[in-house]
KOLZAGU-777677 format. One record per residue (C-alpha): x, y, z; residue in three letters; residue number from 1. Coordinates in Angstrom, 3 decimals, decimal comma. Layout:
<rs>
> X|Y|Z|Ala|NUM
...
</rs>
This chain:
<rs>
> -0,397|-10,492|-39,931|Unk|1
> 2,549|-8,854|-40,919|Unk|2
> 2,105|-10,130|-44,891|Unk|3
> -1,028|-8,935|-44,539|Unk|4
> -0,336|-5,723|-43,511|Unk|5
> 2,584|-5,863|-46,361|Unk|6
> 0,350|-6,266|-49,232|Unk|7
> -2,385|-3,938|-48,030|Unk|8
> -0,731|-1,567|-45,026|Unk|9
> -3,830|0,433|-44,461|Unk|10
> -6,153|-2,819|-43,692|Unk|11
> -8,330|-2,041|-40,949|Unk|12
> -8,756|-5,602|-39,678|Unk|13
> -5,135|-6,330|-39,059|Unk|14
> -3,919|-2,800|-38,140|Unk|15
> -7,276|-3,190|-35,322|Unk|16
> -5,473|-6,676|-34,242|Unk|17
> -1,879|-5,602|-34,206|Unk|18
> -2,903|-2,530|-32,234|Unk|19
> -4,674|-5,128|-29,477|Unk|20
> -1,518|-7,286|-30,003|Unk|21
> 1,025|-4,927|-29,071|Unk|22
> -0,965|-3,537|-26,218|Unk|23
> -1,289|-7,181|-24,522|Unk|24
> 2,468|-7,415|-24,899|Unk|25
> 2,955|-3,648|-23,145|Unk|26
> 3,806|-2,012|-26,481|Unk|27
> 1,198|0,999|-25,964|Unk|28
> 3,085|3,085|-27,910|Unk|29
> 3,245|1,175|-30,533|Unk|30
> -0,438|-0,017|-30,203|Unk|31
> -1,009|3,682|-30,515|Unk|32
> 0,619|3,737|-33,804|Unk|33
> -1,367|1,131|-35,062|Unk|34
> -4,311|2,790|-34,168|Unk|35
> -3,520|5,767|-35,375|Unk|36
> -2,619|4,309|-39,416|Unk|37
> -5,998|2,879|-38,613|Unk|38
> -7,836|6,514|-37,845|Unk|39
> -5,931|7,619|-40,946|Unk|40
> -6,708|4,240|-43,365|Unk|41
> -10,185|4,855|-42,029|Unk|42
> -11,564|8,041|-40,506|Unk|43
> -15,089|6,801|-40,647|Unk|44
> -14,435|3,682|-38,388|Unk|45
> -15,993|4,317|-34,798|Unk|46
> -13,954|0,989|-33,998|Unk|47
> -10,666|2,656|-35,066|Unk|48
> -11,509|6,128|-33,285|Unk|49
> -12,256|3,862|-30,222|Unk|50
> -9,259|1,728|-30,024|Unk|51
> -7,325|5,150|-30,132|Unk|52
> -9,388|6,643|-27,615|Unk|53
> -8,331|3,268|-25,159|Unk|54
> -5,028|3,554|-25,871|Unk|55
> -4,894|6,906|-25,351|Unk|56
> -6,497|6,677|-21,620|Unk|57
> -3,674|4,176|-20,938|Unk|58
> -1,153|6,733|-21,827|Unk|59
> -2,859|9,028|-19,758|Unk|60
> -3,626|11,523|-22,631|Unk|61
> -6,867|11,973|-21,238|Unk|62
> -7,761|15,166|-23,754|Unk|63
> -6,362|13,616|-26,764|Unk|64
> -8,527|10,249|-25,366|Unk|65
> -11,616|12,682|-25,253|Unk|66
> -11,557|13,923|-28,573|Unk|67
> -11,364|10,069|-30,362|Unk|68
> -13,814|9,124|-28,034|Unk|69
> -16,124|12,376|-29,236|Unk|70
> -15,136|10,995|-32,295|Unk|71
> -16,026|7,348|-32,415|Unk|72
> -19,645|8,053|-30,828|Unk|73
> -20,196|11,207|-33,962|Unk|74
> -19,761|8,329|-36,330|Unk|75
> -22,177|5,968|-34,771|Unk|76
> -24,484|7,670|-37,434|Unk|77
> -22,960|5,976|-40,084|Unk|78
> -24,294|2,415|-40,534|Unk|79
> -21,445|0,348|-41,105|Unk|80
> -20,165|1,312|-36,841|Unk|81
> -23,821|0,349|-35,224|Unk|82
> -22,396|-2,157|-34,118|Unk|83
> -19,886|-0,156|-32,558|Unk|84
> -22,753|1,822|-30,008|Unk|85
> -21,257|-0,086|-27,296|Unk|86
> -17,876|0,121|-27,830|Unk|87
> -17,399|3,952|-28,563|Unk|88
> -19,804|4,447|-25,522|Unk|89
> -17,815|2,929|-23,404|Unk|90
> -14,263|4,670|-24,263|Unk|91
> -16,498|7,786|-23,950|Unk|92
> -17,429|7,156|-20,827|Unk|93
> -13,931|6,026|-19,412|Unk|94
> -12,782|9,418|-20,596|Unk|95
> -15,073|11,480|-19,001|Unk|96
> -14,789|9,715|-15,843|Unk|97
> -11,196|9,861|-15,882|Unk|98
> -11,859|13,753|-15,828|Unk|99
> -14,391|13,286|-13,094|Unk|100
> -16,997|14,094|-15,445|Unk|101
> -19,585|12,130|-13,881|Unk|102
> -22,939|13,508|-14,960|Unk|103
> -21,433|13,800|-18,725|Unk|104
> -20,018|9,634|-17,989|Unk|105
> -23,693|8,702|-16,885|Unk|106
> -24,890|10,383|-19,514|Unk|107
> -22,847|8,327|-22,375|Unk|108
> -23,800|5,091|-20,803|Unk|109
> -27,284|6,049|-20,914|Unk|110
> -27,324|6,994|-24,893|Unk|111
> -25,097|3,842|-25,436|Unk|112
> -27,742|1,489|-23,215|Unk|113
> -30,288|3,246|-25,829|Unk|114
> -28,712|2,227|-29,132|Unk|115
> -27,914|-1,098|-27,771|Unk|116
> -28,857|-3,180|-25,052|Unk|117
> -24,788|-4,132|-23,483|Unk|118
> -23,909|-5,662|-20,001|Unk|119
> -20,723|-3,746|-19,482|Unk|120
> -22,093|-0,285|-20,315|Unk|121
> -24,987|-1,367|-18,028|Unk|122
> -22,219|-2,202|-15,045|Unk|123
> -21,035|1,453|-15,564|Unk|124
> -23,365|3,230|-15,281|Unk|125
> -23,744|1,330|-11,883|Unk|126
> -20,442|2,464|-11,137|Unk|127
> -20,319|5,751|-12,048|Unk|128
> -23,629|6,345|-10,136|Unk|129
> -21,950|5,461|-6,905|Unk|130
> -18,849|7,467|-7,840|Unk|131
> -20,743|10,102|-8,177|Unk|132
> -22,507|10,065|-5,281|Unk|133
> -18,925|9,393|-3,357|Unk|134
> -17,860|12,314|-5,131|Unk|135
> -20,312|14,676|-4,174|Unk|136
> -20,121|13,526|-0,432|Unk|137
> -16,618|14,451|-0,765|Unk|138
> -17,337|17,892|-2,111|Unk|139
> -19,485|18,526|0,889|Unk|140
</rs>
């Protein structure tokens, strides 16, 4: 990976891996950095924006996670990141619920479960229905 990333230092592919690398191996500040030459190689990648977004939650940079979240679902539009409805859905949705955003959480699943059928987002919004609801009992 890393003479790949010599002879071509802005390729998505292996900044993407070395980013997931260094995160399995507690690095998430350097996984961070990765992502980040990725968001810059490729602004357009909802898969880059995403991985940021992640790595950003775990750093508990929950605004900064927001916005590349925002980000990777605004670029859903563009067809090479359909595939990438699932993905960018779900970092949205761990943001929001991190900020006890519920309704706005449920919400993401739900347009993410339209653009693509997707177990996990499916199992959220499961979860974030009966957060909710413990949430509001709380309130009350």
């Amino acid at each position: 990976m890393r003479e790949l990333l010599n002879g071509d230092p802005d390729c998505l592919p292996a900044l993407l891996l070395a980013g997931e690398l260094l995160d399995a191996g507690r690095q998430p500040e350097q996984a961070l950095a990765c992502y980040e030459r990725a968001c810059r190689a490729a602004p357009e990648s909802a898969a880059a924006w995403s991985a940021r977004a992640l790595e950003l939650r775990a750093l508990e940079r929950p605004a900064e996670a927001l916005a590349a979240a925002e980000q990777a679902c605004a670029l859903l539009a563009l067809g090479p990141n359909r595939d990438q409805a699932a993905p960018a859905h779900l970092a949205l949705l761990l943001c929001l619920r991190d900020l006890r955003r519920y309704r706005e959480a449920l919400a993401a699943a739900e347009r993410g479960l339209l653009l693509t059928p997707d177990a996990v987002l499916a199992e959220w919004a499961d979860t974030l229905q009966h957060e909710w609801a413990l949430a509001e009992r709380e309130r009350c």
